[in-house]
C-alpha positions in Angstrom: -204.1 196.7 84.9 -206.5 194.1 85.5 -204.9 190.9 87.3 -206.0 187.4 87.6 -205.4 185.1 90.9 -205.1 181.5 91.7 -206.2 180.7 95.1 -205.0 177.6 97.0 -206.7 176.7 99.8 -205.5 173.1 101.3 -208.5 172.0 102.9 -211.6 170.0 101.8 -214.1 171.3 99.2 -216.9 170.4 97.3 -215.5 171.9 94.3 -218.5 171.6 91.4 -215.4 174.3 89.4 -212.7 175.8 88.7 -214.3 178.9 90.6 -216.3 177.3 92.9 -215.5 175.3 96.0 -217.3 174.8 99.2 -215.2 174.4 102.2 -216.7 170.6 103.8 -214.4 171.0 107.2 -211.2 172.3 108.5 -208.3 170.1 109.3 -204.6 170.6 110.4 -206.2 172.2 113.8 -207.7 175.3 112.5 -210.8 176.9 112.5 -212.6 180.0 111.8 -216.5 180.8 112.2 -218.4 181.6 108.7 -216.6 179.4 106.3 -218.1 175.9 106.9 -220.2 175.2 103.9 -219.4 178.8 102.1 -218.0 179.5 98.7 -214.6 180.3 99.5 -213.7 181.6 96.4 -216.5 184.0 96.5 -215.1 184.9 100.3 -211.7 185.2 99.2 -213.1 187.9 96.3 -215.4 190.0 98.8 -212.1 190.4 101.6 -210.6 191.8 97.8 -213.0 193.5 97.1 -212.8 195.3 100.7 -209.3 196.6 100.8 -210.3 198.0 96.9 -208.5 195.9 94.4 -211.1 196.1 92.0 -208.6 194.6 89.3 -207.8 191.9 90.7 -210.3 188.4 89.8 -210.0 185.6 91.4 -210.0 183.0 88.9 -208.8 179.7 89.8 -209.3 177.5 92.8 -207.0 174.7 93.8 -206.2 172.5 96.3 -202.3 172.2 97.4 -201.5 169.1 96.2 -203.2 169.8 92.6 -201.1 172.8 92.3 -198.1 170.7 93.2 -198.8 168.2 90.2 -199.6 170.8 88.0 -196.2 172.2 88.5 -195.1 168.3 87.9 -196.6 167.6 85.1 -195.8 171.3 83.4 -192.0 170.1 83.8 -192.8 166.4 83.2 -195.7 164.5 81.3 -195.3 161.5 82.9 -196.1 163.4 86.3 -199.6 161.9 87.4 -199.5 162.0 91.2 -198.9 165.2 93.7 -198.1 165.1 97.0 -198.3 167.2 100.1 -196.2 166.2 103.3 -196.0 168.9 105.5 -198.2 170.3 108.0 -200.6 168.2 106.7 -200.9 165.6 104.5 -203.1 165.1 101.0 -202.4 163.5 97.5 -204.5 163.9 93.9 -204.1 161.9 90.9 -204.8 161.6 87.3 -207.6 159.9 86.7 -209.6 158.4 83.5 -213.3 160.7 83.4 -215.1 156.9 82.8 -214.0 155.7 86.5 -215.7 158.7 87.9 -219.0 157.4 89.0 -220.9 160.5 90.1 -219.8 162.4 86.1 -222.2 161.7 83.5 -219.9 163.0 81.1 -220.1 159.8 78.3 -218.7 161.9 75.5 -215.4 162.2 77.6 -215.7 159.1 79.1 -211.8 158.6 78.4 -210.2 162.0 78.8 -208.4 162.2 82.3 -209.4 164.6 85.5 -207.3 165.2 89.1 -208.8 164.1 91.8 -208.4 165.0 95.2 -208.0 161.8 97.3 -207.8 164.1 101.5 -206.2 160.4 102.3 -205.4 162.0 105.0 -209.0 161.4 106.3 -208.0 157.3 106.0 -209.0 155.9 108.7 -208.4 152.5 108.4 -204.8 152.2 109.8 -203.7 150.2 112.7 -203.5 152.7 116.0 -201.3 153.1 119.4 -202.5 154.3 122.8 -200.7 157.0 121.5 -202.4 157.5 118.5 -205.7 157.4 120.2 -204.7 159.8 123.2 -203.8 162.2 120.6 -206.5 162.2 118.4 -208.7 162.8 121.1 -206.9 166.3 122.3 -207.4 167.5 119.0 -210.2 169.9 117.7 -211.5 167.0 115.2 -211.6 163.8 116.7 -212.0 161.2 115.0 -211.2 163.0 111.9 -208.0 162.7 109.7 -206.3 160.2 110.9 -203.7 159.1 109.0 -202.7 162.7 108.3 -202.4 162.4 112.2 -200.0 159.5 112.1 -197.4 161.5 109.6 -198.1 165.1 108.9 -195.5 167.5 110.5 -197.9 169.0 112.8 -198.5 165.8 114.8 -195.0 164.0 114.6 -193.7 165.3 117.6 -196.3 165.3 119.7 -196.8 161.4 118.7 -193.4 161.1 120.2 -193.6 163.6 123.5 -196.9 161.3 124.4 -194.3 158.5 124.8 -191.9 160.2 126.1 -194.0 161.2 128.6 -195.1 157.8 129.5 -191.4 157.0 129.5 -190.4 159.4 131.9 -193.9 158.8 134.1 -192.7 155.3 134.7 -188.9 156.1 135.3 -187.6 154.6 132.4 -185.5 157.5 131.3 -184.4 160.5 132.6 -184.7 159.5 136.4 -182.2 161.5 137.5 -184.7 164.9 136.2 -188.2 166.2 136.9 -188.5 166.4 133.4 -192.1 166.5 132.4 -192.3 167.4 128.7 -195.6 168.6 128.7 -197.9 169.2 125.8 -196.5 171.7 123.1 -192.8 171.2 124.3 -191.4 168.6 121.9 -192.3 169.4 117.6 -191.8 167.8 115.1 -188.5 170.3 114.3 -187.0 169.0 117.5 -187.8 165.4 116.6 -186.0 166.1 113.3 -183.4 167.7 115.3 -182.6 164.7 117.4 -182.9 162.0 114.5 -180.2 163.8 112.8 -177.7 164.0 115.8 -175.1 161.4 114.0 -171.6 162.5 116.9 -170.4 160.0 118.8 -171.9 160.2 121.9 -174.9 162.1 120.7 -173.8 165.5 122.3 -176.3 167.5 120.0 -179.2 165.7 121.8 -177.5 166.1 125.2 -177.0 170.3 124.4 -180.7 170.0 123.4 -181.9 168.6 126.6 -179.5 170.8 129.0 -181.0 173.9 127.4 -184.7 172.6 128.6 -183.0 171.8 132.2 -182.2 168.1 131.5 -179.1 167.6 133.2 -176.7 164.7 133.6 -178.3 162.4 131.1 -176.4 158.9 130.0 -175.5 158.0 126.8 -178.6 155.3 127.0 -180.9 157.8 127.5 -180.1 160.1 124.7 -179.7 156.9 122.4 -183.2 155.8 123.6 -184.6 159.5 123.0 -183.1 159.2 119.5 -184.8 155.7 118.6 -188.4 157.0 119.6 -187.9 159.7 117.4 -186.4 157.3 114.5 -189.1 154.7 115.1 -192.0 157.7 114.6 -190.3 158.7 111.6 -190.2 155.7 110.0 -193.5 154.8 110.9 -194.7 158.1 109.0 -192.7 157.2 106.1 -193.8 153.9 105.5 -197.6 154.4 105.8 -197.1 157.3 103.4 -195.2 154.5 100.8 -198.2 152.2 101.5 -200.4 155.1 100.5 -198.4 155.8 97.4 -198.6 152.2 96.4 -201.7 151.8 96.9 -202.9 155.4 94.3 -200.3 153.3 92.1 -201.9 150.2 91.9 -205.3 151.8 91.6 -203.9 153.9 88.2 -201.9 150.8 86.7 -202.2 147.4 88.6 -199.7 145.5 86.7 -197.2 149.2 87.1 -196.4 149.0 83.3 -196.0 152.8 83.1 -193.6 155.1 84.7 -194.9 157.4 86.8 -193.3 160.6 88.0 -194.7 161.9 91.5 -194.5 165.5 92.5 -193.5 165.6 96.0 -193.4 169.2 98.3 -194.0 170.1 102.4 -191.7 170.4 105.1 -191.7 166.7 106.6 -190.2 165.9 102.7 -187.9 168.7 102.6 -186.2 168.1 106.5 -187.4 165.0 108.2 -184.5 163.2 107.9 -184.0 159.3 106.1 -188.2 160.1 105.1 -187.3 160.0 101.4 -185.1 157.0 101.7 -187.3 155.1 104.2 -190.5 156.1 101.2 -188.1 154.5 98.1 -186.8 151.6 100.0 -190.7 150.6 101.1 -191.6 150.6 97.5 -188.9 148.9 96.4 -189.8 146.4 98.8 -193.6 146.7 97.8 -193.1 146.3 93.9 -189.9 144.5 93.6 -188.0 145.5 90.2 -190.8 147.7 88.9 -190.5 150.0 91.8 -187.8 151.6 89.2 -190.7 153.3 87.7 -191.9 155.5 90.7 -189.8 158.4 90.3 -190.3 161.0 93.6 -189.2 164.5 93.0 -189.6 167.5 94.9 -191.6 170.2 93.6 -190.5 173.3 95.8 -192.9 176.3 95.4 -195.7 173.7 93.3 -198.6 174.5 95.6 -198.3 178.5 94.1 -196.8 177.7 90.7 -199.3 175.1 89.9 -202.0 177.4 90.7 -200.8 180.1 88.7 -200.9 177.6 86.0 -204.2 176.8 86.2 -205.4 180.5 86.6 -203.4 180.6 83.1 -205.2 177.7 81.5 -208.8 178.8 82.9 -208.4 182.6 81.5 -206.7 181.8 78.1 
């Protein structure tokens, strides 16, 4: 029996169709030779092809976050925004043909298309030493930087960099040769120790005794937690400011309601994130922030893609 397949593919194409999409650059630190300015949908059918599923056609191509908001709007037609916060970070929205200056499509000048936004390629955001010292040790440099300041796959290392600094100039943990070195604090463990809510933070001190940190003080575990929490937040306010700012773009005066579709691992587990996004834009747009609903979309990425294979073949 003949089979049709979505493909989502979360990095950067020039994507001319639904069945067409070259790949501009990887992000999220990889990287594999051959695919830099290829059709991966036509790579993605020839590995098929290999292995002898003859049946199967590869049909649709989407990008994570469009999936997502596919998924959202499928359950709710005010859904116009979807949102990735994992690994990495990206957003598209729903946007009227007419503002899309490099369409010449006149006749459909006020029909509606997603666009991808890869915000996470912003670059205009205020940075650290941190920041800076990061961005440099990464296979892109230069590249993606705000998806650097709150995407689960830089979160932690954001906060082992001043840790490390911390620890350099004795300002916690003197009683240990503690080094923290690169790779040895995630983002899981940041999440870890930001939800240590006992009394004397004894989750954070069993955490640190398993990597050899003995003998800490209550300060130090306390101060530990607060460079974690202050990361966090950071992340989850730059990511309301992003969402406020597709917002305004759509409807300036926010006179709709718009759902958002929301998946990703940061989301999911990073805890206080959600809170920390709602009370930003309730700060940002006063009473109206009442229509911005944020819902999690698990799965959206594959079920929005298997949507759209749906749509392109029926």
């Amino acid at each position: 029996k003949k089979r049709n397949l979505g493909f989502t593919f979360s990095f950067p194409v020039n994507q001319t169709n639904i069945s067409t999409g070259i790949l501009i650059n990887w992000t999220k630190g990889f990287t594999a030779k051959g695919v830099v300015g290829s059709n991966v949908m036509k790579l993605l059918t020839d590995s098929i092809r290999k292995f002898g599923m003859e049946k199967v056609k590869v049909v649709a191509l989407a990008n994570d976050t469009v999936g997502t908001l596919a998924t959202g709007s499928y359950r709710d037609p005010r859904c116009d925004i979807g949102i990735i916060f994992g690994t990495g970070t990206n957003a598209c929205y729903r946007e009227r043909i007419g503002n899309i200056k490099k369409l010449d499509i006149k006749s459909k000048k006020n029909q509606h298309m997603i666009v991808n936004i890869e915000w996470g390629n912003f670059n205009k955001i205020p940075t650290t030493e941190y920041d800076l010292r990061l961005d440099k040790a990464t296979n892109n440099p230069g590249k993606q930087r705000m998806e650097k300041m709150i995407s689960g796959m830089y979160l932690g290392e954001i906060a082992r960099l001043i840790l490390a600094n911390m620890i350099k100039y004795k300002l916690i943990f003197k009683n240990s040769k503690a080094k923290f070195a690169k790779g040895e604090f995630k983002t899981r463990h940041l999440s870890f120790v930001t939800s240590d809510h006992t009394e004397q933070l004894d989750k954070i001190h069993g955490y640190l005794e398993g990597l050899g940190i003995l003998n800490t003080t209550f300060e130090e575990r306390e101060l530990l937690k607060n460079i974690c929490k202050i990361v966090s937040k950071r992340a989850a306010r730059i990511s309301a400011a992003a969402i406020s700012a597709v917002i305004t773009w759509m409807d300036p005066k926010l006179r709709s309601d718009h759902t958002i579709a929301i998946d990703g691992t940061v989301y999911k587990r990073l805890p206080d994130f959600r809170r920390i996004i709602l009370g930003e834009l309730k700060e940002l747009h006063k009473s109206k922030a009442k229509k911005i609903k944020l819902v999690h979309t698990k799965d959206g990425s594959g079920i929005g893609v298997a949507i759209a294979a749906a749509v392109a073949t029926s």
